[in-house]
VEXDREN-2710 file (C-alpha; in Angstrom, 1 decimal):
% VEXDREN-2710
k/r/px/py/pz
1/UNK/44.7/3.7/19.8
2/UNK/42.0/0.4/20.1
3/UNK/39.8/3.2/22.2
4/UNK/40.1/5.8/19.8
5/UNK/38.9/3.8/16.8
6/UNK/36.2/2.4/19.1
7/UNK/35.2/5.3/19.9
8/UNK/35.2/7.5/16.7
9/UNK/33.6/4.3/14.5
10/UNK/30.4/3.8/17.3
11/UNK/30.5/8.1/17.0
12/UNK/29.9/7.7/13.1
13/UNK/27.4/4.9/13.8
14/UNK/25.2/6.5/16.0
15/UNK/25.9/9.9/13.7
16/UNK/24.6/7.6/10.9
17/UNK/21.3/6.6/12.9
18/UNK/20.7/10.6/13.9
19/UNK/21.5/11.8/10.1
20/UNK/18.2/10.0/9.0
21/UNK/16.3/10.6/11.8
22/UNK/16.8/14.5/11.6
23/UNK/16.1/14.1/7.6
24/UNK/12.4/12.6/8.5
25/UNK/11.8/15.4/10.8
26/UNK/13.2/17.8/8.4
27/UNK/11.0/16.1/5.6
28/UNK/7.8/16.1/7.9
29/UNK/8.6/19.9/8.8
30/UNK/8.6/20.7/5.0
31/UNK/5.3/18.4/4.4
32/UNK/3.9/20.5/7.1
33/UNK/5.5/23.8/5.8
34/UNK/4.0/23.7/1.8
35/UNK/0.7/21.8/3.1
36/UNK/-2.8/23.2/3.8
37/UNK/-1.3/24.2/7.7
38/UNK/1.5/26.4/6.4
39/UNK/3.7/25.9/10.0
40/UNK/6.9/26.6/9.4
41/UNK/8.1/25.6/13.0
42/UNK/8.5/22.0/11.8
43/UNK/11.0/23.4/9.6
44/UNK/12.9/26.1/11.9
45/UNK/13.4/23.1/14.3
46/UNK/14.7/20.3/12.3
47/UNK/16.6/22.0/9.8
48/UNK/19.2/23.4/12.1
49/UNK/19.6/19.6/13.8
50/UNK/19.8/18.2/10.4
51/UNK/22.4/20.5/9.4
52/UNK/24.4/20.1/12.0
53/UNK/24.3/16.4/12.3
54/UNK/24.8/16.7/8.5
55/UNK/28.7/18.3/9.6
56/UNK/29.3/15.9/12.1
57/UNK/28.5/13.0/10.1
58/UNK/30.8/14.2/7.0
59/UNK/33.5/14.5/9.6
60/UNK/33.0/11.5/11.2
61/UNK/33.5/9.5/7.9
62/UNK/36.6/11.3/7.2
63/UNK/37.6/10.2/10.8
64/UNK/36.7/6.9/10.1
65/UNK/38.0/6.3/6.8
66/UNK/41.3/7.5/7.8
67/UNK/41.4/5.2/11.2
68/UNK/40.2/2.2/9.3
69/UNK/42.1/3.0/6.0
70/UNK/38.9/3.3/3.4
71/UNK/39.5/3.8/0.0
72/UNK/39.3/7.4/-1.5
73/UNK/36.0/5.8/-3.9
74/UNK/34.2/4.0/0.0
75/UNK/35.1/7.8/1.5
76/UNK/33.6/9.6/-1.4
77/UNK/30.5/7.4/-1.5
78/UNK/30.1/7.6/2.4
79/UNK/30.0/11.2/1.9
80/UNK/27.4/11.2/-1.2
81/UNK/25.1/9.1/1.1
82/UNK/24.5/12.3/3.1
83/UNK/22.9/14.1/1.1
84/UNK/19.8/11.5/0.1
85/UNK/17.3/10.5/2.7
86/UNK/17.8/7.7/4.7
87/UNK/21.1/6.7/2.4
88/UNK/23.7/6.7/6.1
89/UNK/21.6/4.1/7.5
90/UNK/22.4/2.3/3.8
91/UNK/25.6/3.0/4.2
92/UNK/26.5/2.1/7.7
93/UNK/24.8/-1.4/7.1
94/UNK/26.9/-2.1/3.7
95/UNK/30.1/-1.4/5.3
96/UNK/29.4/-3.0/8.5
97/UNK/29.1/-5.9/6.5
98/UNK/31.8/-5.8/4.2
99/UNK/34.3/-5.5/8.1
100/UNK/34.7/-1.4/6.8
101/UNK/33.7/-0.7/10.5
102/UNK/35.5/-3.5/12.6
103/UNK/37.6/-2.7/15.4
104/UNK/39.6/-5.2/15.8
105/UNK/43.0/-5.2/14.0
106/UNK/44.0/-8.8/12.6
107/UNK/47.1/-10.2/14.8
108/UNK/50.4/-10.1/13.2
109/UNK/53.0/-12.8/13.9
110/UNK/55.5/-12.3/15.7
111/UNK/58.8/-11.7/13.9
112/UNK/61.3/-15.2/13.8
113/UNK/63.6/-15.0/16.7
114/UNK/67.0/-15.8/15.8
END
């Protein structure tokens, strides 16, 4: 299960990272799009990436919340961040600092024998 939630929470981070990235080529497609040039090939490139990354990042929360036991209010926020520019990358760092993204499970001790 360690591999699992190692895996899934570095899947969300790097999903994080991508989000924003495809949302300032999306952006500079639209600048490009509505300016003097009127390409819209910025656009019909980035806005399928961005959408798509935009689905894998909301599943990847959910993923991620359940594996590391968010609340329902860090879940709904990690989802809200989606949808302003740049907000993931926000994200990611605030709950990688709060432990939200840790992957190491405290030890328990072991039960009293006897």
């Amino acid at each position: 299960m360690a591999v699992v939630r190692e895996t899934v929470t570095r899947l969300f981070v790097v999903a994080a990272i991508a989000e924003a990235i495809s949302w300032a080529g999306l952006l500079a497609g639209m600048a490009v799009k509505y300016g003097p040039p009127g390409n819209e090939l910025g656009v019909q490139i980035f806005g399928p990436i961005h959408g798509a990354l935009f689905v894998a990042y909301g599943a990847l929360v959910l993923a991620v919340a359940r594996l590391h036991r968010w609340s329902l209010l860090a879940t709904a926020v990690a989802l809200a961040c989606a949808v302003p520019p740049f907000a993931t990358i926000a994200f990611e760092r605030w709950a990688r600092r709060r432990g939200m993204l840790s992957v190491t499970q405290p030890t328990r001790e072991p039960a009293p024998v006897g």
